[in-house]
N, C-alpha and C positions, 0 to 999 in steps of 0.2 A: 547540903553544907557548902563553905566557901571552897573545899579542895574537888568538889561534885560539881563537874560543867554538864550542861545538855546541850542538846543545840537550841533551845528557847535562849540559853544563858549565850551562848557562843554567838550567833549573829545578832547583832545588834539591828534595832527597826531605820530604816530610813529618814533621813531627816531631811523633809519640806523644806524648799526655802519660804519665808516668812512673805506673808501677803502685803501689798502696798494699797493703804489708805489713801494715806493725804495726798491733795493734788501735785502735780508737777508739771514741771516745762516740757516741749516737746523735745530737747537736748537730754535732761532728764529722764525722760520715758526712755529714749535710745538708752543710757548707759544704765540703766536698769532692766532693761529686756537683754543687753549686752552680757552683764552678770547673770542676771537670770538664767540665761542659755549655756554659761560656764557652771552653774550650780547643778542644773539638770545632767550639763555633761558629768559632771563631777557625784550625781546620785548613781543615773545611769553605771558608771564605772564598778561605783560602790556594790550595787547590785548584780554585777557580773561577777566582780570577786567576790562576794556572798554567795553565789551559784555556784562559781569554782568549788569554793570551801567545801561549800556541801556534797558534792559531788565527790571531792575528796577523802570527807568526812566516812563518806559512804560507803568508800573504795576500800577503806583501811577495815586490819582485820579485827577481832575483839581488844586482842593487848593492847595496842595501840590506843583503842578507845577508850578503855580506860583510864589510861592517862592522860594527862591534859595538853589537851592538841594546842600548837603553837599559834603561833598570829600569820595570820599570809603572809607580813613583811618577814617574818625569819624562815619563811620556806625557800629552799631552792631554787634560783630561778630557771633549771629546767621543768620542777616540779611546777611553779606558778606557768611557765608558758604551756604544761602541759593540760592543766587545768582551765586554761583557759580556753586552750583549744576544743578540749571536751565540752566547756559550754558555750563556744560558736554553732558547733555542731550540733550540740541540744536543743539550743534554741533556734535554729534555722531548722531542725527536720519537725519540730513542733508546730514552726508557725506552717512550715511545707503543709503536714495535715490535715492544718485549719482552711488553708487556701482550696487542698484539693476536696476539699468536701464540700464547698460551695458549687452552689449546681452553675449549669453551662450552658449556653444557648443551642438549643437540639439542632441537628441540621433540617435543611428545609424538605418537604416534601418533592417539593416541584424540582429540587436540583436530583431528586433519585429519579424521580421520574425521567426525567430529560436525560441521563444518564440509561435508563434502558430505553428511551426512541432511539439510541446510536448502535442495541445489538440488532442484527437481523433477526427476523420474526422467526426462521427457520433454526434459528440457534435455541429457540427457547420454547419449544414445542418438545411435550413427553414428559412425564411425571419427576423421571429425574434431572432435568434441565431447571425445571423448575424450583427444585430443592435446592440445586444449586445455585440459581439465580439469588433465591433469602441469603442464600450464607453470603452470597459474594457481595449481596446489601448491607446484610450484618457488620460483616468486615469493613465495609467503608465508616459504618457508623460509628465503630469500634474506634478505627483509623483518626477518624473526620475528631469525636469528641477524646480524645488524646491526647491531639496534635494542638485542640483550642485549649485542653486543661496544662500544656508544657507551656504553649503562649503566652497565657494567663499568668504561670508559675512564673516565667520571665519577667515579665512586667511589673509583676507586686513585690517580686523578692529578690534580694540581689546576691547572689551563691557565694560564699566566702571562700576566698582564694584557701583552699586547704587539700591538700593531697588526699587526706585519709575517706574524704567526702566523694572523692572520684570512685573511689573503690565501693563505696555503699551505692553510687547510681550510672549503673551501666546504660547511657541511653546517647543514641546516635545526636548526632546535634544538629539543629535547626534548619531549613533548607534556607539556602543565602538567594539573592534576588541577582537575578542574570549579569554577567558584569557584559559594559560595553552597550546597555540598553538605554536608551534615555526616555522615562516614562513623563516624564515633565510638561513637555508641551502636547497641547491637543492635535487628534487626528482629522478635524473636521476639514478647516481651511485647505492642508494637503489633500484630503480626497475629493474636495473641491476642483481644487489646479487639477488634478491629473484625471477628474472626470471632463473638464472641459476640452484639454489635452486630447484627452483620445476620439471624444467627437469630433474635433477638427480634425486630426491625423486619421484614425481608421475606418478608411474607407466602407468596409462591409458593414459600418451603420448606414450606410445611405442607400435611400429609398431604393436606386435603380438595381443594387446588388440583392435589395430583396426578390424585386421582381427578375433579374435574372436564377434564382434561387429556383423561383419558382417554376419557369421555363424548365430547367434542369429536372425537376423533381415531374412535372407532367409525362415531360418526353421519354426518361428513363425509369420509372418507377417500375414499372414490368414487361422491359424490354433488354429483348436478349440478342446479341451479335451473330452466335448459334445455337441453335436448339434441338438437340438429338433426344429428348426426354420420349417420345413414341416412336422412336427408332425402330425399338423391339418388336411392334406391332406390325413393322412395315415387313419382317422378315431379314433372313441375313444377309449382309452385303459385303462387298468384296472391298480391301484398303484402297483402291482408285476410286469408287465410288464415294467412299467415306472423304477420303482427300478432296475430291471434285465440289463436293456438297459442301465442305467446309469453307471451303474458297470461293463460291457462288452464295452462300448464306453473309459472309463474313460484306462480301462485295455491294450486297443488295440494301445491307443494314448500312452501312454507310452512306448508302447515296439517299437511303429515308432520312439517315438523319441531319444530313449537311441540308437537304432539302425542306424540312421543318426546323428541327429546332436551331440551327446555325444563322436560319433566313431570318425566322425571328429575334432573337440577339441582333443580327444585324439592322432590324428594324428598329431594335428598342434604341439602339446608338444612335443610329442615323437622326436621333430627334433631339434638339436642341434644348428638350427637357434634361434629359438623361444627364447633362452634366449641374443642372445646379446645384449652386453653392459651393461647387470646386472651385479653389483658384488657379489661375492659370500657371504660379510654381507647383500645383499641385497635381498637374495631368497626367506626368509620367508614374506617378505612385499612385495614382489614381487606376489608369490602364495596365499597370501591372498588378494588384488587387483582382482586375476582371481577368485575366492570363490565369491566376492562379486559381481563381473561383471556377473557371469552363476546363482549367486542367484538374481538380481535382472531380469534376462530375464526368467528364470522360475516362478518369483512372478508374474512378469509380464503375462505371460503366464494366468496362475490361474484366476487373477484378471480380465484378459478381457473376459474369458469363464463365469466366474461368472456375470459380468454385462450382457451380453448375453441375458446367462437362463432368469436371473430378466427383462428382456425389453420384453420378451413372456410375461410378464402377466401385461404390461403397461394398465394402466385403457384408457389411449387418444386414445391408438389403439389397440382394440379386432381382430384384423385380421391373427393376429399367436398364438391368445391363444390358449394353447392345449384343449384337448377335454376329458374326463373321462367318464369312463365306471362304471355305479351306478347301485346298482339294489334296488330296493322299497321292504322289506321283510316283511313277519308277521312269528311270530315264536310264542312260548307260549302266546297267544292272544295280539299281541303286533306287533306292525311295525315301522320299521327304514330301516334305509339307511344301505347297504352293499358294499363297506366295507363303517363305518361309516367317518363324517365329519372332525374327529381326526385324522382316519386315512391316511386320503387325504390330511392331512396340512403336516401330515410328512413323507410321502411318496417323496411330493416334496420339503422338509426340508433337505428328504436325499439326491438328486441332489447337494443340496452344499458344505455337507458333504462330498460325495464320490468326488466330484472336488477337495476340501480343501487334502484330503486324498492321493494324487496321487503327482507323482514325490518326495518323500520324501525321500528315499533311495539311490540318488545321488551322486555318491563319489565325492570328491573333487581332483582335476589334483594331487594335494602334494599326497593324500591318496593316489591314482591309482596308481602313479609313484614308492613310498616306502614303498606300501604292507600294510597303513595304513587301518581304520576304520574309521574315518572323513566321514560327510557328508554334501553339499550343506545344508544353512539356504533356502529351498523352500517354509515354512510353508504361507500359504494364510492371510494376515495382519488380527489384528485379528478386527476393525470397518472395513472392506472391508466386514465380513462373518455375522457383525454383522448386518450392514446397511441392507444388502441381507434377513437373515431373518426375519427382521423386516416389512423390503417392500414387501415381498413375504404371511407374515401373514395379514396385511391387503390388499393385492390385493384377497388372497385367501378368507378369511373375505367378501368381496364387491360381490365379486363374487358367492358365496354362498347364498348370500339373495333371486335369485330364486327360489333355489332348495329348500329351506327351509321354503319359501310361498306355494310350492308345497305341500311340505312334510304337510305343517298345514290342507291344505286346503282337503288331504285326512283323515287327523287325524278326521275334525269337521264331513266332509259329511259321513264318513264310519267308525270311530272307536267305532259308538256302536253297529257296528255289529261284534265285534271282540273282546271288551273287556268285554261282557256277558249281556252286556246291554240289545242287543234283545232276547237272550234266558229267561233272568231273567221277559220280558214282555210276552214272550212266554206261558211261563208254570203258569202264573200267568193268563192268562188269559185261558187256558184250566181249570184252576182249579174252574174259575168260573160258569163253563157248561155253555157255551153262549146255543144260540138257532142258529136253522140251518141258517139263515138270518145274525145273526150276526158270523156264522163262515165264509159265503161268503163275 
């Protein structure tokens, strides 16, 4: 009946703007694509408040329905803005759907792969490393096609400024591009400049610093300043002897090497090859380049003879400790160690001293060349000498604790017969005139 609305009766069909025939001008064509594009706006509208409606329509409860539902223009316009809102939201979490159901470009194999050449091989050995390893793929893949389906979602759909829609999607936002970077121009040209740059300026491209390289690495590869490693063999020895050998070892290696590899260096300069293609502003940074190249294979030098010595008195392996020569003394009623425990800390305190001590007086190639005084920075770093003594007092330290259970155990069984204890029982009991029984 006519007092009977449905929603067939209630929204009315949209109305097409009429199609254009006849030819026109191209002024013409503009103000009819002009209108055209106000009519669409104007269906488009229609069709939103038609969605309202119905959304509306739908919201209400039977009584209501019954009755005959008003015209959008006599509804309230908080009611119409709320309607409308409702289908902003309708229609943007609809078309969301359609978007996110379109497939996505998989991530690539090669980038997983390349992604596990950067763990160590040691991290992914063992059945559960392994399982771990898928998930933690998984997750990327999870990650990776998420991050492209929000991307995506950005780009195709543009989110309507609405509060209530914040509250339906709880999702962190977008990661923003570093500020302060400028991606714009190319990297090529610049690493161009500053690889020309550094061939000219750094020196240790140049040929001769190779070939002093390699001087360094012939003369020192398995040469040692001191060598106590078959010490043990020799039997035990006394801290003057230990001290004498250290000082005689240290002295000898020296003079081999200023004799070989120092002669050579100085040969390789004294040749008029040796500097091509330096300029002559460039000599002084030139020859300090070579200062620092012959100081760092001398430190080097020091620092591997010192870790050496320190691995002889390794607590995990006693099989090259050396051996000392002790002697057990009594002197004015009184016994100790000779030489004593102090002095056996720095007897072998001195080994790293006279190591430290050695190759110091080293001219430098500029010196040697122009009759200077200049010397090689050779000095032994100074935590490399600290480390040493430090590990060397408590290996010595641990190591002592026999000798010194020793030393007690003669102190309790026998120093009262040295410190007057027995004589003081002695004459005390003579003074008592035992009887013949009790002198036996």
């Amino acid at each position: 009946t006519s007092n009977k609305r449905t929603l067939r009766t209630l929204f009315r069909p949209a109305a097409l703007p009429p199609p254009v025939i006849s030819e026109t001008s191209p002024s013409q064509k503009k103000l009819l694509a002009y209108h055209r594009g106000k009519e669409q706006q104007e269906v488009l509208h229609q069709l939103l408040i038609d969605r309202a409606l119905e959304v509306y329509y739908i919201t209400m409860d039977e009584t209501d329905k019954r009755n005959a539902a008003p015209p959008i223009t006599e509804l309230p316009s908080t009611v119409r803005k709320y309607l409308f809102i409702k289908s902003c939201l309708f229609n943007y979490l609809f078309m969301k759907k359609r978007v996110q159901k379109n497939p996505m470009i998989p991530i690539r194999q090669q980038w997983l792969r390349s992604m596990l050449a950067l763990v160590p091989q040691s991290l992914m050995e063992g059945r559960d490393r392994e399982l771990l390893t898928e998930e933690l793929l998984k997750e990327v893949v999870r990650d990776y096609e998420k991050s492209m389906q929000r991307c995506v979602l950005r780009r195709v759909l543009v989110k309507p400024d609405i509060k209530e829609l914040d509250k339906l999607e709880e999702e962190a936002p977008l990661p923003l591009l570093p500020l302060g970077l400028d991606f714009s121009s190319t990297w090529h040209n610049s690493y161009i400049k500053a690889k020309q740059q550094i061939i000219s300026t750094l020196h240790i491209l140049h040929p001769t610093m190779k070939t002093l390289l390699d001087f360094g690495y012939t003369a020192f590869f398995n040469f040692l300043l001191v060598d106590f490693s078959s010490s043990r063999l020799k039997g035990p020895v006394d801290c003057k002897s230990l001290k004498t050998d250290a000082s005689l070892s240290c002295s000898k290696a020296e003079e081999e090497i200023m004799s070989t590899w120092y002669q050579r260096v100085v040969g390789l300069f004294s040749q008029s090859e040796a500097l091509d293609g330096v300029k002559l502003d460039q000599l002084e940074s030139f020859y300090n380049c070579v200062a620092v190249l012959m100081s760092n294979q001398l430190k080097g030098l020091l620092q591997r003879t010192t870790e050496v010595f320190v691995k002889l008195f390794d607590p995990e392996d006693r099989s090259r400790l050396p051996l000392f020569k002790m002697d057990l003394t009594y002197d004015e009623n009184r016994m100790e160690f000779y030489p004593s425990l102090q002095d056996l800390e720095e007897a072998i305190l001195f080994v790293v001293d006279c190591i430290g001590q050695t190759l110091q007086n080293v001219q430098t190639m500029r010196a040697w060349l122009t009759g200077g005084t200049a010397t090689l920075d050779a000095e032994l770093p100074a935590h490399i000498a600290q480390w040493a003594k430090s590990t060397l007092k408590k290996a010595i330290r641990d190591n002592l604790e026999g000798p010194k259970e020793h030393f007690k155990g003669y102190v309790e069984n026998y120093g009262w017969l040295v410190d007057g204890t027995a004589e003081e029982r002695i004459n005390r009991f003579i003074a008592e005139q035992p009887s013949f029984d009790e002198y036996t």
